[in-house]
N, C-alpha and C positions, 0 to 999 in steps of 0.2 A: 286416053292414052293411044299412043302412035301403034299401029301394027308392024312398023319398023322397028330393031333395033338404031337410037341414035348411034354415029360416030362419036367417040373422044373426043374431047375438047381439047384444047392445044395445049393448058393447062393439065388434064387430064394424063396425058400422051408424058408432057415430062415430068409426071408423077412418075409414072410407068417407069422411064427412064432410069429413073432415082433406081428405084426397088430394083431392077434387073442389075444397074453397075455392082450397086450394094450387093447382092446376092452374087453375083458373077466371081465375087472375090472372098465374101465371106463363107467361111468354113470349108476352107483346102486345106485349115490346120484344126477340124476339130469342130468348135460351135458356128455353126451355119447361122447364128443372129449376129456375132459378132463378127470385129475385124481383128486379126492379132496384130502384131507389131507386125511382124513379115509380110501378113497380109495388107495392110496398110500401106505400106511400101511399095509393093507390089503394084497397089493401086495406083498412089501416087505416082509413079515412074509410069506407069502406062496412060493413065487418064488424064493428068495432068503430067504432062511432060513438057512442056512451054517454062511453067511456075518450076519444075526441082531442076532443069539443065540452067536455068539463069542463076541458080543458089550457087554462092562461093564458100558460105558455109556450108561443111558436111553432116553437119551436126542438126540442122535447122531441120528434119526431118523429125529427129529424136526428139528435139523438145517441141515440136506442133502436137504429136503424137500426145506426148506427157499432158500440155496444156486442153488437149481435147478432149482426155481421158478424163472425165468430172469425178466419178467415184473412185478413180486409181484402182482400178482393177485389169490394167494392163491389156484392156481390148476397147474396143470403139464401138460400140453399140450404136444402133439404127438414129436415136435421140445426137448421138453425140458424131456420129458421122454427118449427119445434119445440120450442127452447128457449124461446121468446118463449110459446106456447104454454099450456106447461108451466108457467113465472114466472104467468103471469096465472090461472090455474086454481092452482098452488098459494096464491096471492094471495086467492081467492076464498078457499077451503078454509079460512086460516086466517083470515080474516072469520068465515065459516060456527060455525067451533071456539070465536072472542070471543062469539058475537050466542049461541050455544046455552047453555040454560042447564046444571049440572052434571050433571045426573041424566041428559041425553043424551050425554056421555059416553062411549065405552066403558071399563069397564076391565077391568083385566088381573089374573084371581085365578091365585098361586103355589100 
């Protein structure tokens, strides 16, 4: 073993990332694992504020909330804050995959 501590890995780092936005927001109303609805919001409007100033629906907030909420229990827990996550970077990714041309590609020799 190293007599160094290693640095983070880049991966690593926006691990980190994840857990400090989550926590930065979660339980200003209460349970510090969850996100409530307000806190949610909150979130949304500051962290991503690109994604809710382009919504022409108002409502489109309220039901991401609802559809994110797996067990309905009216908060967003770290599991389910993650799926949302996930949806919008996979979202990206397959942007990323339309906008490149083929030859960036990888492919796959048998």
């Amino acid at each position: 073993m190293s007599k160094f501590p290693t640095s983070p890995t880049e991966t690593e780092r926006c691990i980190e990332s994840l857990l400090a936005v989550f926590q930065r927001y979660a339980g200003r109303e209460g349970d510090n694992c969850t996100l409530s609805k307000k806190e949610f919001l909150s979130f949304m409007n500051a962290e991503l504020a690109s994604f809710t100033k382009n919504q022409k629906d108002p409502g489109v907030l309220d039901r991401m909330m609802k559809k994110l909420d797996l067990n309905c229990d009216g908060q967003l827990d770290f599991q389910e804050f993650l799926n949302l996550i996930g949806g919008i970077a996979q979202a990206c990714h397959v942007a990323l995959c339309v906008q490149a041309p083929p030859s960036h590609h990888p492919t796959k020799k048998l």
